[in-house]
C-alpha positions in Angstrom: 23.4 5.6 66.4 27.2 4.8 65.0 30.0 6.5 63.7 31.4 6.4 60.5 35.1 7.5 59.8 36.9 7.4 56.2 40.5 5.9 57.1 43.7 7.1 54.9 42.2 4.7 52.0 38.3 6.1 51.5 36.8 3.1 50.6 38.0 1.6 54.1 35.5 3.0 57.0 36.0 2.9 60.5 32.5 2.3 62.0 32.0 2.8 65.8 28.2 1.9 67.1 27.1 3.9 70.1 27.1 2.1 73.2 24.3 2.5 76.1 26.2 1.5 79.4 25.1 1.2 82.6 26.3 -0.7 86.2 25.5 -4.2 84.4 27.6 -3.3 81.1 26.2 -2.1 77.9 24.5 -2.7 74.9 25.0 -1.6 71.2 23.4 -2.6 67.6 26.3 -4.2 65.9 24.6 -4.1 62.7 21.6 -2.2 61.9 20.8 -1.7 58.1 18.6 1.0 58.3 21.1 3.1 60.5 24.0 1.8 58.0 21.8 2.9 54.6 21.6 6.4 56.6 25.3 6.6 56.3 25.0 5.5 53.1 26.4 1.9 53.6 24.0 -0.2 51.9 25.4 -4.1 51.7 23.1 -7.1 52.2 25.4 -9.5 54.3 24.6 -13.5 53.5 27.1 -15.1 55.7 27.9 -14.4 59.5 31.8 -16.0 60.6 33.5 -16.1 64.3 37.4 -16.7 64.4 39.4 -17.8 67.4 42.7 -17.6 67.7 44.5 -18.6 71.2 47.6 -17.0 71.6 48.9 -13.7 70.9 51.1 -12.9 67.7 48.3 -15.4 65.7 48.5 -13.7 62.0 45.6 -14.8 60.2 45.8 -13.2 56.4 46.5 -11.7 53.9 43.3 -13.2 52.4 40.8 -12.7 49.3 38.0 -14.3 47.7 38.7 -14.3 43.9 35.6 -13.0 41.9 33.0 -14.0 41.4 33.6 -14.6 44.8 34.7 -11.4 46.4 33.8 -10.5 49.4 33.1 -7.4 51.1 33.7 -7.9 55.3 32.6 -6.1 58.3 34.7 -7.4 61.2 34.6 -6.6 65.0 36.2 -8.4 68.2 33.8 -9.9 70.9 36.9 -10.6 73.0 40.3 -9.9 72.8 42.2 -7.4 70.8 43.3 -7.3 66.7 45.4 -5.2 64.9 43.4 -5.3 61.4 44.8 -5.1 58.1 43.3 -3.7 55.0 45.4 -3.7 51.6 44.4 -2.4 48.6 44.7 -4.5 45.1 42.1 -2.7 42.6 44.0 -2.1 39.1 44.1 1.4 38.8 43.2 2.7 42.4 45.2 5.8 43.3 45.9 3.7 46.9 46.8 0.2 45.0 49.4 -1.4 47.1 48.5 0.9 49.7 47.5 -0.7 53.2 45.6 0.7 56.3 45.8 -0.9 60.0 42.9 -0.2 62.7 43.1 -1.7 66.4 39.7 -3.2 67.0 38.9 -4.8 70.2 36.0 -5.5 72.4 36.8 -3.0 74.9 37.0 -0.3 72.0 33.8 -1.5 69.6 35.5 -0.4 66.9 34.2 -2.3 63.3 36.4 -1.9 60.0 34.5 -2.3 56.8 36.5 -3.6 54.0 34.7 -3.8 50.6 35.5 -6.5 47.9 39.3 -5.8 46.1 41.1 -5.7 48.9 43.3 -8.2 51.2 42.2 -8.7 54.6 44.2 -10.2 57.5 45.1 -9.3 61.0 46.9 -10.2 64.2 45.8 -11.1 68.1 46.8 -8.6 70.2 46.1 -10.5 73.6 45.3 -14.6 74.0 41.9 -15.7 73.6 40.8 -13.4 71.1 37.2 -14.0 69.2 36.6 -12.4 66.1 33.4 -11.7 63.8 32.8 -10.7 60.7 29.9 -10.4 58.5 30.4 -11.0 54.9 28.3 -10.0 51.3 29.2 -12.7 49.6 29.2 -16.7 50.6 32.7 -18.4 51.1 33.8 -20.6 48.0 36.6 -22.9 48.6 37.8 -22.7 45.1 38.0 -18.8 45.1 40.1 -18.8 48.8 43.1 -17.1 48.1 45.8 -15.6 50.0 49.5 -13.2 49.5 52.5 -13.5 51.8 51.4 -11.1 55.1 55.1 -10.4 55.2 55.9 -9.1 51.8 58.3 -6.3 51.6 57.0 -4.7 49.2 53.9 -4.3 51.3 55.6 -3.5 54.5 52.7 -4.0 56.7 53.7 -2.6 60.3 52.3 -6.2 62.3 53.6 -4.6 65.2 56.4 -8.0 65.9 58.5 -9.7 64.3 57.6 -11.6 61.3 59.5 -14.5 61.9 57.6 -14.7 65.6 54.5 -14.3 63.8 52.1 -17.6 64.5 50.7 -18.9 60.9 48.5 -21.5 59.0 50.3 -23.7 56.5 48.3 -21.5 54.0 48.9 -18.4 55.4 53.0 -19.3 55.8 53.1 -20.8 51.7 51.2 -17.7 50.6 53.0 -16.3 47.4 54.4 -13.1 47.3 52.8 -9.9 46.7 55.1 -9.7 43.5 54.0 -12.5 42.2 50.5 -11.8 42.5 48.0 -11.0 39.7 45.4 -9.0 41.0 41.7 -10.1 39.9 39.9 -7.0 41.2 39.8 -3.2 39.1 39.2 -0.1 40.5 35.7 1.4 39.6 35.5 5.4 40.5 32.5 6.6 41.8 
């Protein structure tokens, strides 16, 4: 019933649920836990969120929830287009530092799963874009945390120019990745 990819960083899966069309349009499970635990997925989500962002070039990221709020996300588009983000910062990783970029839209049905010790953030493709995400772990205002989506020691490929790039005032006075002390470790399997 889906398809599950490894991207370049392992721990990052591309997941693709099948889609039955017909003349009216289609349907597809979006979430099935059964179907994920075949694939050996097995999270219990507590928290559903929907983001909107209006125009194009809206950068929304680099985020994290500090433990013991970390969070693992499974995010898909209902409308629009994203280019999504996935950076990791586990201590020790052999892809710390290392980032990974997946076009999800709604056309496409294309999911990223990004599990807790990583930054999350992406960037609207096309106006009116809608995007959901399910989460493991509930949101915590004091553990909301964010790094510069710009950093150069990163360098993300956001597809513009960063200085065209629509931000929060968060997102815009996020620190740098240099300056940032990561919380999470790396735990082989």
């Amino acid at each position: 019933m889906l398809e599950v990819i490894q991207t370049k960083i392992p721990d990052v899966k591309r997941i693709t649920p099948k889609r039955f069309a017909d003349s009216r349009g289609f349907f597809s499970e979006t979430w099935n836990r059964r179907g994920m635990e075949e694939a050996g997925i097995f999270i219990d989500f507590v928290q559903d969120n929907h983001s909107y962002s209006a125009a194009p070039g809206t950068v929304r990221g680099l985020h994290y929830q500090s433990p013991p709020m970390g969070q693992t996300k499974l995010v898909r588009v209902a409308r629009g287009a994203i280019r999504d983000v996935a950076v990791d910062v586990r201590r020790g990783s052999p892809t710390f530092g290392r980032w990974v970029a997946e076009e999800l839209s709604a056309e496409n049905g294309i999911q990223l799963l990004i599990p807790v010790g990583f930054l999350h953030g992406f960037i609207t493709l096309v106006p009116d874009t809608h995007v959901l995400y399910k989460v493991d772990n509930f949101y915590d205002p004091a553990c909301d945390r964010a790094v510069r989506f710009d950093d150069p020691r990163l360098a993300i490929d956001w597809g513009i120019d960063p200085a065209d790039a629509i931000l929060s005032g968060k997102d815009a006075s996020a620190p740098a990745f240099g300056d940032f002390a990561t919380p999470f470790a790396y735990e082989a399997v």
